[in-house]
Backbone as CSV, one residue per row, in Angstrom:
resi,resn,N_x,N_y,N_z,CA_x,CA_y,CA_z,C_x,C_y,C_z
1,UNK,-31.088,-157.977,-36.677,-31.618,-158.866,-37.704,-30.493,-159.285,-38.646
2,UNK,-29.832,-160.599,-38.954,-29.056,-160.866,-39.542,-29.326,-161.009,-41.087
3,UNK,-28.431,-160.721,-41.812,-28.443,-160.326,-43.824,-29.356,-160.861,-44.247
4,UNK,-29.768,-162.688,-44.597,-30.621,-163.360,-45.338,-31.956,-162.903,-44.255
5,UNK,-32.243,-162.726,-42.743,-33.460,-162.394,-42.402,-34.238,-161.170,-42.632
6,UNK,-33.092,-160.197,-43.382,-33.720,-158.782,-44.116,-33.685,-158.848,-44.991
7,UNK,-32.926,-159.738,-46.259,-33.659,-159.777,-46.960,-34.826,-160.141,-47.810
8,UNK,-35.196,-161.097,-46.849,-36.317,-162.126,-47.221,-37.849,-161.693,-46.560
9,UNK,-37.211,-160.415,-45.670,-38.483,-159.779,-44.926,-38.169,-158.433,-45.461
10,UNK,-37.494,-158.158,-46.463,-37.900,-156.711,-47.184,-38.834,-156.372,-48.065
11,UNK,-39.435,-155.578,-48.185,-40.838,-155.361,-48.893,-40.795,-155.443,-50.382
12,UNK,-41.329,-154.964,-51.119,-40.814,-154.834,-52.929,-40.111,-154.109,-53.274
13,UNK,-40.733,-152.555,-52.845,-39.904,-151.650,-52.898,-38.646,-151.431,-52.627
14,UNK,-38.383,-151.653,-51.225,-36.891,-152.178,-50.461,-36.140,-153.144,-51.538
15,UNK,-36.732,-153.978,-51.501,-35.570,-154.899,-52.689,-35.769,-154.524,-54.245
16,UNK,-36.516,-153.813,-54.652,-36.083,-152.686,-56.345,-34.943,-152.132,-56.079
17,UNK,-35.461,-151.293,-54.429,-33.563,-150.242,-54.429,-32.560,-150.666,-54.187
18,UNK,-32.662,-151.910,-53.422,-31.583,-152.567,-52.921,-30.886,-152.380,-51.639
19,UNK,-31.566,-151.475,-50.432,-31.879,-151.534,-49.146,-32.819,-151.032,-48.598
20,UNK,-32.656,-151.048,-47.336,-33.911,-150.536,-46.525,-32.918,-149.682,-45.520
21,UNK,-33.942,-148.844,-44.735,-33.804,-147.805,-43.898,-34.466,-148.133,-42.589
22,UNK,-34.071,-148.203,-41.791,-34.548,-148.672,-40.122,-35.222,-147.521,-39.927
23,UNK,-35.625,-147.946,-38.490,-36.949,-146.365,-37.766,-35.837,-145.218,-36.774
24,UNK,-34.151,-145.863,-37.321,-33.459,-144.701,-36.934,-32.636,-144.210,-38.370
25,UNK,-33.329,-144.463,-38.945,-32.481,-143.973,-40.217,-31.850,-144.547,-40.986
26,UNK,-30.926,-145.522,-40.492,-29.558,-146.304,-40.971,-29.624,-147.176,-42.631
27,UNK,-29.427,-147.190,-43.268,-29.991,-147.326,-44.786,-28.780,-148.643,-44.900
28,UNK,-29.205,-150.023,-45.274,-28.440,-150.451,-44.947,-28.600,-151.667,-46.478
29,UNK,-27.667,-152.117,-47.099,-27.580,-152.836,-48.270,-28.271,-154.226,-47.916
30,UNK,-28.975,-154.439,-48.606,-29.974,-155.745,-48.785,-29.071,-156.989,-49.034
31,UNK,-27.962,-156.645,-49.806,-26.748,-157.284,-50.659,-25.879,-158.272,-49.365
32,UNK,-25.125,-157.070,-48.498,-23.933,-157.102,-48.326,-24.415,-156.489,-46.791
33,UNK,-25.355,-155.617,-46.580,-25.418,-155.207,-45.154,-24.434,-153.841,-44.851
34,UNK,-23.970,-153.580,-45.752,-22.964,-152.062,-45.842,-24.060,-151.405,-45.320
35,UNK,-23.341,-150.420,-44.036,-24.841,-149.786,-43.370,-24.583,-148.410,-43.403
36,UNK,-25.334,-147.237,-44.255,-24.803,-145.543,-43.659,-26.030,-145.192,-42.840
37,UNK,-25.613,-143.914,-41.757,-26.030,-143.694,-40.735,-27.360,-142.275,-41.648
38,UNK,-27.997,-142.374,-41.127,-28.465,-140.790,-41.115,-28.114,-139.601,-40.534
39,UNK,-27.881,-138.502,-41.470,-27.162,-137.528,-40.652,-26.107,-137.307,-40.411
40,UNK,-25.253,-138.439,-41.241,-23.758,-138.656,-41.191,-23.574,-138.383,-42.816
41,UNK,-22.248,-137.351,-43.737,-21.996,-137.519,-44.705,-20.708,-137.803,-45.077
42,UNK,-20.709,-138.782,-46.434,-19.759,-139.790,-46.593,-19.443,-139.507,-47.740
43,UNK,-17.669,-139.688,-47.504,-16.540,-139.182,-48.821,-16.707,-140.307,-49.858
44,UNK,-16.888,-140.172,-50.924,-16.699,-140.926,-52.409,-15.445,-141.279,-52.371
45,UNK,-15.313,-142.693,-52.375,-14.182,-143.019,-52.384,-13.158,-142.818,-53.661
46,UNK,-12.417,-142.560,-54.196,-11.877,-142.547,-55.270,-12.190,-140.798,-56.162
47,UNK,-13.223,-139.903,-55.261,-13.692,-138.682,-55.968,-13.440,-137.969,-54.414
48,UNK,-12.250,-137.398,-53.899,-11.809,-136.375,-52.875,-13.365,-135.517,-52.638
49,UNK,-13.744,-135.063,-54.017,-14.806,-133.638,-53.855,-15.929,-134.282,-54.123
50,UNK,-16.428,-135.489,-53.829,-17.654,-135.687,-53.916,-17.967,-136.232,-52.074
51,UNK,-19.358,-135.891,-51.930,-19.918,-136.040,-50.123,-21.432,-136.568,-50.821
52,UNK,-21.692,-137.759,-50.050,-23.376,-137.882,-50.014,-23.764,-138.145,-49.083
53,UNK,-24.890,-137.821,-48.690,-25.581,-138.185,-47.451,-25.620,-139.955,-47.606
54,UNK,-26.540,-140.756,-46.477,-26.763,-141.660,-46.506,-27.602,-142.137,-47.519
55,UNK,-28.855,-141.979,-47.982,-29.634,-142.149,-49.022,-28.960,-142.303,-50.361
56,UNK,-28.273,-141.139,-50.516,-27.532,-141.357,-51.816,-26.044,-141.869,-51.714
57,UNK,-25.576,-142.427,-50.900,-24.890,-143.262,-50.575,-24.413,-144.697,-50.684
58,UNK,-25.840,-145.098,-50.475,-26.550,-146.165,-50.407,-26.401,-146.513,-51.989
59,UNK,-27.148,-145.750,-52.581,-27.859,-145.954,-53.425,-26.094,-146.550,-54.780
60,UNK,-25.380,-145.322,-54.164,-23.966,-145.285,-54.722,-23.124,-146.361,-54.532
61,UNK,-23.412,-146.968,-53.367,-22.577,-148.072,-52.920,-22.979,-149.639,-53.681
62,UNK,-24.483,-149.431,-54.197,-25.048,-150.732,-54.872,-24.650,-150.552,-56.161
63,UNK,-24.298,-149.365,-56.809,-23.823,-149.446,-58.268,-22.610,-149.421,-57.951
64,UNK,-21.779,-149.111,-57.211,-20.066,-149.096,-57.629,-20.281,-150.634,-57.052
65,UNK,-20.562,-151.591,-56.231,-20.479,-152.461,-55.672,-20.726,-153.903,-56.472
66,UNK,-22.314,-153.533,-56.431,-22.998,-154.806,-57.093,-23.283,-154.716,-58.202
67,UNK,-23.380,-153.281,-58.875,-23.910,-153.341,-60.100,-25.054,-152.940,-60.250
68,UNK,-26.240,-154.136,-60.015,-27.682,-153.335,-59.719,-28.312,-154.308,-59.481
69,UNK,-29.345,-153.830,-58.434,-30.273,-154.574,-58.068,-30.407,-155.520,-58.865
70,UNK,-30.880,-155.727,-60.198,-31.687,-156.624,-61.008,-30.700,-157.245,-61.229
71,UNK,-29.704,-157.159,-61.717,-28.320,-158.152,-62.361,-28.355,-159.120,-61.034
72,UNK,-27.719,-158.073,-59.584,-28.034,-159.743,-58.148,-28.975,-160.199,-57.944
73,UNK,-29.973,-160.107,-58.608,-31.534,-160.926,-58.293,-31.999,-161.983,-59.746
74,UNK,-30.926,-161.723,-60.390,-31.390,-162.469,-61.832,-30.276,-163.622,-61.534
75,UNK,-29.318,-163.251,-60.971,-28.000,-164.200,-60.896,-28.627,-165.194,-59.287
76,UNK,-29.208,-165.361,-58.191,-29.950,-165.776,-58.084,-30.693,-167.319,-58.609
77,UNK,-30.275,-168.248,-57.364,-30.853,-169.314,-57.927,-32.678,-169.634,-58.390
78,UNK,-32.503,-170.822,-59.437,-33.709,-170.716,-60.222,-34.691,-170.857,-58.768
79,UNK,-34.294,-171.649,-57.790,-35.402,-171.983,-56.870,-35.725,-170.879,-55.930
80,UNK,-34.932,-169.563,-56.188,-35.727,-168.468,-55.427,-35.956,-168.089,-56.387
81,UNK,-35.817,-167.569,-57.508,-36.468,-166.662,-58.699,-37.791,-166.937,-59.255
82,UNK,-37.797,-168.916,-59.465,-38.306,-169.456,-60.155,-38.706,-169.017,-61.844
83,UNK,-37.443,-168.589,-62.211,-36.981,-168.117,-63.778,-35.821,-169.066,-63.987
84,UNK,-35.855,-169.199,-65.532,-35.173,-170.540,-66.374,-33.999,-169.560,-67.025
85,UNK,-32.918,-170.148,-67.105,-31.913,-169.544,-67.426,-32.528,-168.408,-69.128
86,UNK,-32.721,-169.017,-69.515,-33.599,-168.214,-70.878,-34.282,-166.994,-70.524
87,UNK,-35.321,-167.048,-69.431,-36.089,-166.551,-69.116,-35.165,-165.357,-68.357
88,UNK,-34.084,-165.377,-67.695,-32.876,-164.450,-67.354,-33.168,-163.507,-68.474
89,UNK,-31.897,-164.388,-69.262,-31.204,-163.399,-70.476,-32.390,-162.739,-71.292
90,UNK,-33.229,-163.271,-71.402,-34.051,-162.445,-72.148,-35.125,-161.220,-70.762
91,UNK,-35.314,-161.455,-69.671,-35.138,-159.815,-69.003,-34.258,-159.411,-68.994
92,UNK,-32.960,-159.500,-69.180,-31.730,-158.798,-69.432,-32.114,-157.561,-70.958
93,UNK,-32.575,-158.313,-71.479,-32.790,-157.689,-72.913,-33.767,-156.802,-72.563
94,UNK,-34.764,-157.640,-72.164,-35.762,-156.622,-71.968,-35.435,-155.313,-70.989
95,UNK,-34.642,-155.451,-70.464,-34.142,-154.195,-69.192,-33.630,-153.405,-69.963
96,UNK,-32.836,-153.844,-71.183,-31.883,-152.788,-71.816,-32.433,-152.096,-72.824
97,UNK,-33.857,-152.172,-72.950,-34.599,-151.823,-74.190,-34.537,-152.361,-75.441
98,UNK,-34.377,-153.301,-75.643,-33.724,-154.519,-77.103,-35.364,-154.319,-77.537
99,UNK,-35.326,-154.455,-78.612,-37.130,-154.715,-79.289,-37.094,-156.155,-79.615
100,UNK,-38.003,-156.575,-79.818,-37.990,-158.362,-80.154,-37.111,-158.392,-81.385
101,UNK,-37.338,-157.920,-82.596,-36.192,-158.012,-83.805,-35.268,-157.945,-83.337
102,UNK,-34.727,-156.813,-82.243,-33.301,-156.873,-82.161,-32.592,-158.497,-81.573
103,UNK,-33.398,-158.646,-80.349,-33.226,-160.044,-79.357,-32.865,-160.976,-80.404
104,UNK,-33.822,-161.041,-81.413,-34.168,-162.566,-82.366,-32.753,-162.351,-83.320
105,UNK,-32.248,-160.697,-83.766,-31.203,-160.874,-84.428,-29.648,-160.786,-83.204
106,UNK,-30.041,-160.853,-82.202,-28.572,-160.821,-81.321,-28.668,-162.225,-81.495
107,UNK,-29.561,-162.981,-80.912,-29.982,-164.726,-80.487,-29.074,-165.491,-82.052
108,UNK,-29.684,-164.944,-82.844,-29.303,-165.553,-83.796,-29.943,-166.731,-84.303
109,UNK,-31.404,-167.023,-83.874,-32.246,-167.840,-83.344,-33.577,-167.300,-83.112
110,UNK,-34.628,-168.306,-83.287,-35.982,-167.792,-83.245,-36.330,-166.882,-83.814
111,UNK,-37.999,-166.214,-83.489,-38.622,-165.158,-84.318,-39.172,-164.328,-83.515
112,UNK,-39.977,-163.145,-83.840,-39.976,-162.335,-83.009,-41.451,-162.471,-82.402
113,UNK,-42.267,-163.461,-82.680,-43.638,-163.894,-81.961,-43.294,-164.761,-81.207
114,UNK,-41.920,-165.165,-80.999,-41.916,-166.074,-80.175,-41.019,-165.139,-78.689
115,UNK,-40.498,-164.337,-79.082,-40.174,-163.173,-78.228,-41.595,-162.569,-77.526
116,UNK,-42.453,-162.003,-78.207,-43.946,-161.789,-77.992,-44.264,-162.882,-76.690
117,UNK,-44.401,-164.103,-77.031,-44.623,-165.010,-76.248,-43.848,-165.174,-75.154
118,UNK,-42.909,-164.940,-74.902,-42.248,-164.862,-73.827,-42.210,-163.589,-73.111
119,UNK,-42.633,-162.425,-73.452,-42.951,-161.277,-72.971,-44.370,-161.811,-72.045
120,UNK,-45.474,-162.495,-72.953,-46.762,-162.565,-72.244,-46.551,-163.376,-71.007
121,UNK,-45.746,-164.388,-71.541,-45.885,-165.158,-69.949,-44.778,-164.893,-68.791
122,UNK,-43.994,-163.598,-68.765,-43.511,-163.132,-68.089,-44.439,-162.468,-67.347
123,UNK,-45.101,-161.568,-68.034,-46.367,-160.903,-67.190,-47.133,-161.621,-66.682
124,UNK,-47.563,-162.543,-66.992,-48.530,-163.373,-66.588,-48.261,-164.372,-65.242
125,UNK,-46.816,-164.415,-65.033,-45.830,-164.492,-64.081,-46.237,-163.548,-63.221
126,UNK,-45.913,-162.434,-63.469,-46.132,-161.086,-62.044,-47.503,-161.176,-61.527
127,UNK,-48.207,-161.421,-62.204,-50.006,-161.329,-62.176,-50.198,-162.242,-61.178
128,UNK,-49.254,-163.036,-61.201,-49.666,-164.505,-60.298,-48.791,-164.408,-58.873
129,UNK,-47.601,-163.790,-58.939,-46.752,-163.073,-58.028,-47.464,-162.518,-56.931
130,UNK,-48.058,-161.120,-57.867,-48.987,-160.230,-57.298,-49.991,-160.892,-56.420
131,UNK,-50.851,-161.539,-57.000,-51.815,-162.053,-56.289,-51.296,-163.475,-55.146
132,UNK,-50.031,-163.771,-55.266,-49.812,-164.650,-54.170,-49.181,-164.065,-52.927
133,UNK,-48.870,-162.875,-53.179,-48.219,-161.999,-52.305,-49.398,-161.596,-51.713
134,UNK,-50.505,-160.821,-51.846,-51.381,-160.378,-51.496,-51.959,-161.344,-50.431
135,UNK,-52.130,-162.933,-51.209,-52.703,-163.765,-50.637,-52.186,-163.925,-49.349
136,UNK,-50.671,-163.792,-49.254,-50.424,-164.171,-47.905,-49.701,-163.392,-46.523
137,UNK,-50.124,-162.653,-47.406,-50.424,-161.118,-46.787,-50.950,-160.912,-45.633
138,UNK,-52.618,-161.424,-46.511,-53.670,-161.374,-45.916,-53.740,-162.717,-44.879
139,UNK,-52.912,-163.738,-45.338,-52.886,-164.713,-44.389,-51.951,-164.737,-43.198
140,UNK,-51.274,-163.720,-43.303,-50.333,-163.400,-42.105,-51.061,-163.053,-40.987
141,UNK,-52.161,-162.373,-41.127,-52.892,-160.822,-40.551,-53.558,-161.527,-39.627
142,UNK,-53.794,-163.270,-39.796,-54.411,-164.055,-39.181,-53.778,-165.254,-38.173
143,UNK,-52.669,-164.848,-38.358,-51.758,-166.177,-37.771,-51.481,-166.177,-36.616
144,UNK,-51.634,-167.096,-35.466,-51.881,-166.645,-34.455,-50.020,-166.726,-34.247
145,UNK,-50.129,-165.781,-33.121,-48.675,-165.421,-32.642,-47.497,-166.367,-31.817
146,UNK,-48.822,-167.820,-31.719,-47.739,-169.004,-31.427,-47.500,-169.894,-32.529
147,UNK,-47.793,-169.194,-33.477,-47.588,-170.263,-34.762,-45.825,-170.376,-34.924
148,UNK,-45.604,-171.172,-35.380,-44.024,-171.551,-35.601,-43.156,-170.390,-36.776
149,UNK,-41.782,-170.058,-36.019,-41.363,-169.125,-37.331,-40.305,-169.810,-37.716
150,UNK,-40.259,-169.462,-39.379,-39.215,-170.333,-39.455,-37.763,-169.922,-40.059
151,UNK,-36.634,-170.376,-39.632,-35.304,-170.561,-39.614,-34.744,-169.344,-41.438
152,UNK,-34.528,-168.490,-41.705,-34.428,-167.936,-43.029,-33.049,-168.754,-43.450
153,UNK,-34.075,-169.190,-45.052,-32.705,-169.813,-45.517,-32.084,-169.242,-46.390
154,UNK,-30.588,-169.800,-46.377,-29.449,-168.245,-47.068,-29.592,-168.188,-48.344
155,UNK,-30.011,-167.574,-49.137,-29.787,-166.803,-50.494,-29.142,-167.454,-51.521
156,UNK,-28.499,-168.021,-51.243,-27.429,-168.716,-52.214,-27.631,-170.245,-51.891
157,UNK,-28.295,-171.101,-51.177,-28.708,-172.192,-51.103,-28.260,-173.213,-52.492
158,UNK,-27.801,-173.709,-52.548,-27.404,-174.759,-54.158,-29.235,-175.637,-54.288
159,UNK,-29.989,-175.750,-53.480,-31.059,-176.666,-53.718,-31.942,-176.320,-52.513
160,UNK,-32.962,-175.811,-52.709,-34.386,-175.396,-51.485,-35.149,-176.248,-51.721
161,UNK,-35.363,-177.415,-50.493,-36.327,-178.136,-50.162,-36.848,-178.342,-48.929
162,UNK,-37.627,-179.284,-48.551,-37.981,-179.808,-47.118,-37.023,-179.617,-46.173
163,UNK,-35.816,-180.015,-46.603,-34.586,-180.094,-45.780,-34.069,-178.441,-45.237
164,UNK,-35.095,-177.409,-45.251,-34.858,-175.932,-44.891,-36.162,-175.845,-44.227
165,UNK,-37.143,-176.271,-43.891,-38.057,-176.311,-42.802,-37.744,-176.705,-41.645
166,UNK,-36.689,-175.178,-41.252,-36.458,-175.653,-39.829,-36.871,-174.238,-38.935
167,UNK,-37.742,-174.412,-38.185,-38.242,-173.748,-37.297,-37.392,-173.433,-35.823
168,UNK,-37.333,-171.890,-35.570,-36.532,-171.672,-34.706,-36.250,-172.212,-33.527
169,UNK,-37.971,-172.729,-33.153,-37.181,-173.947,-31.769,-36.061,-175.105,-31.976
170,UNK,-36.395,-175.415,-33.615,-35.906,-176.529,-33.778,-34.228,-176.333,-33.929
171,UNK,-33.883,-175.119,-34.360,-32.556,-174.944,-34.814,-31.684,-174.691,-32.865
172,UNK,-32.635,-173.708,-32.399,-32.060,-173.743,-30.807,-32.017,-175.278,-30.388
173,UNK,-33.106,-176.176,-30.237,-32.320,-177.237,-29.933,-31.351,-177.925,-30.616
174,UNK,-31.164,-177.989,-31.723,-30.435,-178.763,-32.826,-28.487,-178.157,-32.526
175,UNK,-28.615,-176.620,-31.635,-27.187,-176.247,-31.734,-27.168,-176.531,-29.975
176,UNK,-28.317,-176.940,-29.481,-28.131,-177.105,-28.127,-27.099,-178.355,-28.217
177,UNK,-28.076,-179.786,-28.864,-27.713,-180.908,-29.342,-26.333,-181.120,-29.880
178,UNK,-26.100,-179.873,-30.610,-24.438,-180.828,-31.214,-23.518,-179.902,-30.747
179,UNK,-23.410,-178.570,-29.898,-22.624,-177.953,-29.574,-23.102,-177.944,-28.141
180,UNK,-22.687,-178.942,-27.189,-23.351,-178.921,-25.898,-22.104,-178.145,-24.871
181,UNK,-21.104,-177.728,-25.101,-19.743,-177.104,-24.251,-20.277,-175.230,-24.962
182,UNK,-21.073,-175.180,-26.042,-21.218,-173.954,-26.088,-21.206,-173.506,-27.486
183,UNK,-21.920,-172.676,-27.641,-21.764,-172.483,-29.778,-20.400,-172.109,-30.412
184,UNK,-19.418,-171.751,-29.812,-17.991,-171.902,-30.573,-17.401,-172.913,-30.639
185,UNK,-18.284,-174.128,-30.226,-17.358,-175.422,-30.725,-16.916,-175.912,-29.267
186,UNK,-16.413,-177.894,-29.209,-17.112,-177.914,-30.693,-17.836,-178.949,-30.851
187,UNK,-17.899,-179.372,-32.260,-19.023,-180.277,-32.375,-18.971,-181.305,-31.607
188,UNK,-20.029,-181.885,-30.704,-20.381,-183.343,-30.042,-19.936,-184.503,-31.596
189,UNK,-20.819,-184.152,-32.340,-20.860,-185.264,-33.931,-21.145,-184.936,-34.747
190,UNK,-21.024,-184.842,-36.172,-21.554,-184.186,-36.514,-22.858,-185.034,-37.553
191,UNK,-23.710,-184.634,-37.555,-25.125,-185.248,-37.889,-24.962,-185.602,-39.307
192,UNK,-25.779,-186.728,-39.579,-26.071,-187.465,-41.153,-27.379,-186.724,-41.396
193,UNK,-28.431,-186.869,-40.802,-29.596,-185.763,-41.166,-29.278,-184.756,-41.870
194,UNK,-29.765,-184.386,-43.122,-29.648,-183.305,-44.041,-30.390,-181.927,-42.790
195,UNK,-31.201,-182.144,-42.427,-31.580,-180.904,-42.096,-30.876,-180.571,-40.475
196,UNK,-30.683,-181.485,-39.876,-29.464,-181.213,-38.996,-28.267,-180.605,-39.645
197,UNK,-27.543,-180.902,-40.463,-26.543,-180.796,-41.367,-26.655,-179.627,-41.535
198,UNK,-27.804,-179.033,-42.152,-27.614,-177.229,-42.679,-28.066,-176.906,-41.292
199,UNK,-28.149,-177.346,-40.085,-28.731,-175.696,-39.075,-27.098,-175.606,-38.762
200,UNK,-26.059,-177.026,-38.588,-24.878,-177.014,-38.311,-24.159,-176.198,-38.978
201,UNK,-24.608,-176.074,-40.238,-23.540,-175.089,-41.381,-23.825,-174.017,-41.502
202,UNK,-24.945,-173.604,-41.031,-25.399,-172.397,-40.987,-25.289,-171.698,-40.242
203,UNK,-24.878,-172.133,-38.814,-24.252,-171.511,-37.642,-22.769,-171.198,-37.901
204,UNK,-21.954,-172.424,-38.320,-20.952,-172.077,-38.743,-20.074,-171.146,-39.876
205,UNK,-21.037,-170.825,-40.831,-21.176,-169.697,-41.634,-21.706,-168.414,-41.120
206,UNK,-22.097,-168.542,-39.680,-22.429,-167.045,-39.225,-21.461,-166.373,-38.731
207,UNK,-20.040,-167.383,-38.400,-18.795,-166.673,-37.784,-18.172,-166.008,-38.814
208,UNK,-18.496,-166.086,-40.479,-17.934,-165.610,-41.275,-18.614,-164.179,-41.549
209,UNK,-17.161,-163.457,-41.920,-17.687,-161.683,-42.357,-18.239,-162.058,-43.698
210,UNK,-19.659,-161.092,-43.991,-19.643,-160.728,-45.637,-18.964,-159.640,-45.941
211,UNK,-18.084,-159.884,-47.083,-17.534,-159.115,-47.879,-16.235,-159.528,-47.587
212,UNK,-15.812,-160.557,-47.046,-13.783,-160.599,-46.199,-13.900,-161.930,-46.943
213,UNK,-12.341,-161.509,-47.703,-11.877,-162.952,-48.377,-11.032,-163.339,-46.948
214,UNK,-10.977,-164.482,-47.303,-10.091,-165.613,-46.396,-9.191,-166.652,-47.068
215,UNK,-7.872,-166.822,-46.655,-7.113,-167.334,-47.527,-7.222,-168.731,-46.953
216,UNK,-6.590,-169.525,-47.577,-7.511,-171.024,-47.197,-6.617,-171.307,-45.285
217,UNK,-5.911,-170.701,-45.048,-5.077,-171.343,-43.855,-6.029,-170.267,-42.603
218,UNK,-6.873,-169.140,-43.445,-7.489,-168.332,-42.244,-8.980,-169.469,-41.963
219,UNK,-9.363,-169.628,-43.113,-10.810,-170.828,-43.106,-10.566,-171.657,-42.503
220,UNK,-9.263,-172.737,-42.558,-9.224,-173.573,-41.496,-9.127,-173.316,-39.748
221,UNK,-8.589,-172.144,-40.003,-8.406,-171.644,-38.333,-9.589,-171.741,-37.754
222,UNK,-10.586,-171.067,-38.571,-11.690,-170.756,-37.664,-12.646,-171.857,-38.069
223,UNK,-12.477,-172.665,-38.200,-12.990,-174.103,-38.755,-12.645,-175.676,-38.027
224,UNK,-11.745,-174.940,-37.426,-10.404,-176.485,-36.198,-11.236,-176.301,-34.697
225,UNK,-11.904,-174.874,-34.691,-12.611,-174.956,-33.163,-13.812,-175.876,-33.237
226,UNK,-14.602,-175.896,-34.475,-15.603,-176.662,-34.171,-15.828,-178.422,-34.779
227,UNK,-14.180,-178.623,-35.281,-14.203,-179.516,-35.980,-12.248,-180.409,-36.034
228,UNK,-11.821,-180.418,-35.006,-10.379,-180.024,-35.471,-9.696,-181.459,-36.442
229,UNK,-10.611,-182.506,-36.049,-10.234,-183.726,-36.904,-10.415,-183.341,-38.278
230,UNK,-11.286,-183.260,-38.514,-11.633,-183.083,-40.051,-12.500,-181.510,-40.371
231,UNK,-11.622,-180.360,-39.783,-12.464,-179.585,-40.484,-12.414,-179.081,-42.511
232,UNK,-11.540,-179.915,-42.910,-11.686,-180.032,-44.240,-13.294,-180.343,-44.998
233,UNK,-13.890,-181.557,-44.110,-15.047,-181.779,-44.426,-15.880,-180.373,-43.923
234,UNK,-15.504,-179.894,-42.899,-16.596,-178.707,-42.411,-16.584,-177.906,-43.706
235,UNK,-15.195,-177.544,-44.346,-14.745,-176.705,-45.188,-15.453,-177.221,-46.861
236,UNK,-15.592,-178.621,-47.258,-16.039,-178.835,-48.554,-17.878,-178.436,-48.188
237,UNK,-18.202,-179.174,-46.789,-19.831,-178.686,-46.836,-20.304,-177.335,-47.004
238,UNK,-19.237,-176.479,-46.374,-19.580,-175.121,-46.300,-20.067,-174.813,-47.743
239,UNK,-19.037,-174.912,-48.735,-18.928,-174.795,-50.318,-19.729,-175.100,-51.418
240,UNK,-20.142,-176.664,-50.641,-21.405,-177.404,-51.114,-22.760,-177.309,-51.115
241,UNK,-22.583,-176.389,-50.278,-24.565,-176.051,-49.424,-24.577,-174.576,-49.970
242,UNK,-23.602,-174.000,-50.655,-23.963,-172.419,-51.192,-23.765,-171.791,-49.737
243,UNK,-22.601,-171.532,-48.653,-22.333,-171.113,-47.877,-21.426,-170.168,-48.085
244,UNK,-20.255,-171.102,-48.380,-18.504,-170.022,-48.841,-18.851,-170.710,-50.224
245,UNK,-17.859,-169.569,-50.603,-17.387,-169.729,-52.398,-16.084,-169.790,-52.043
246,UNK,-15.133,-169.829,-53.162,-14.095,-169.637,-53.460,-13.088,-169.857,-54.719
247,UNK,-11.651,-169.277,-54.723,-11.303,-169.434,-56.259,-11.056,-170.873,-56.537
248,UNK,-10.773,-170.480,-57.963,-10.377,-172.284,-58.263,-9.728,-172.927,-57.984
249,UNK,-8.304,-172.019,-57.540,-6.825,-172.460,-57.083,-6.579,-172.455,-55.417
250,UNK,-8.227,-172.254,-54.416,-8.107,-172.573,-53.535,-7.037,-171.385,-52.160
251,UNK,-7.038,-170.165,-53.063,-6.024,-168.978,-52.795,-7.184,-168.144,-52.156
252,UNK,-8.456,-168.104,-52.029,-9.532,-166.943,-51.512,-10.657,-167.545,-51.171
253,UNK,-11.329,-167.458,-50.054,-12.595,-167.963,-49.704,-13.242,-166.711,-49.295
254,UNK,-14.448,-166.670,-49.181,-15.731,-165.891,-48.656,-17.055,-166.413,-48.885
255,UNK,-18.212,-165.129,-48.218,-19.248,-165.833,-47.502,-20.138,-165.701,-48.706
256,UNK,-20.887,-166.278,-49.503,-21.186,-166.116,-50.310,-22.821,-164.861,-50.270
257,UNK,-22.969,-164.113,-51.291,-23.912,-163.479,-50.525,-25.337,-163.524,-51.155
């Protein structure tokens, strides 16, 4: 199961801790896909005399790593969160135990019923969460097993619309269609269709490691097989669609996660 398809099929719980555990054990980061084994124990890097099993491993690898669950899920675009930059910083506050006086005197701004108010319709948020989760839950339980599945879109997306309703037949033909010598390239053409466009970039972002910077002359390498005229353009779409990141000065690329 590849990174964005576990995490978008991990349960609640699974994504509070920030991985999941397979039916052989393997505890594996929701984040990044860092995987420890069960039954295997692992040296602390930087602490000689510290050993944890996998579980607490795991758990170790998301705070020295990411920080925490909630900080990579708040950072998170608005169109998977569906939270307003405001609406962030102030669960930030609320995570850290701030009381509304305190918020209203950090803010420097507003009052503390209006903090109140934004507490209520946060909850009132989950309430509606809750019950849409449930809802389709229950609507899964019913779906018949030739119904269409569809294509998981990556995490970091710059904009989720129509143009990500792509269903797995559709993406197998779509790499049949523009990679007809074979999926390493290279491209037949490359498509004006937006939603052609991302199954293309999205394949091509699967040759990339998470977690491996790439210096800009390694990105083009592996970017000239499926594109060798212009894989510069392969290289700005990648960037553009929330695929690769990179620094400002064009010295480090990676997969964004």
């Amino acid at each position: 199961m590849e990174l964005n398809e576990r995490f978008w099929s991990a349960g609640l719980e699974d994504l509070k801790r920030g991985y999941v555990v397979d039916e052989a054990g393997a505890h594996s980061c929701l984040i990044c896909g860092e995987t420890y084994e069960d039954g295997v124990v692992y040296r602390v890097q930087g602490h000689d005399d510290r050993m944890f099993e996998a579980r607490r491993m795991a758990k170790h690898h998301l705070e020295s790593v990411h920080g925490s669950m909630l900080a990579y899920l708040l950072g998170l675009d608005k169109k998977a969160t569906g939270l307003t930059d405001l609406q962030k910083e102030l669960i930030r506050d609320f995570a850290s135990g701030l009381s509304d006086a305190e918020i209203v005197k950090r803010a420097g701004s507003g009052s503390a019923s209006t903090i109140r108010n934004h507490r209520f319709v946060l909850k009132e948020k989950a309430k509606q969460a809750k019950l849409l989760l449930a809802v389709m839950e229950l609507m899964e339980t019913g779906v018949s097993p030739e119904a269409p599945r569809f294509v998981p879109i990556h995490r970091t997306a710059t904009r989720v619309d129509e143009r990500y309703a792509i269903t797995e037949d559709d993406y197998e033909k779509m790499l049949k269609q523009y990679f007809p010598k074979g999926p390493d390239g290279p491209l037949e053409s490359f498509p004006r269709k937006e939603k052609k466009k991302i199954a293309i970039l999205r394949h091509i972002a699967s040759k990339f490691e998470p977690g491996r910077a790439y210096s800009e002359k390694e990105i083009n390498e592996r970017l000239k097989p499926f594109w060798e005229e212009d894989y510069v353009t392969l290289r700005r779409y990648l960037i553009e669609y929330g695929y690769l990141d990179r620094k400002e000065d064009g010295s480090s690329y990676w997969l964004k996660g």
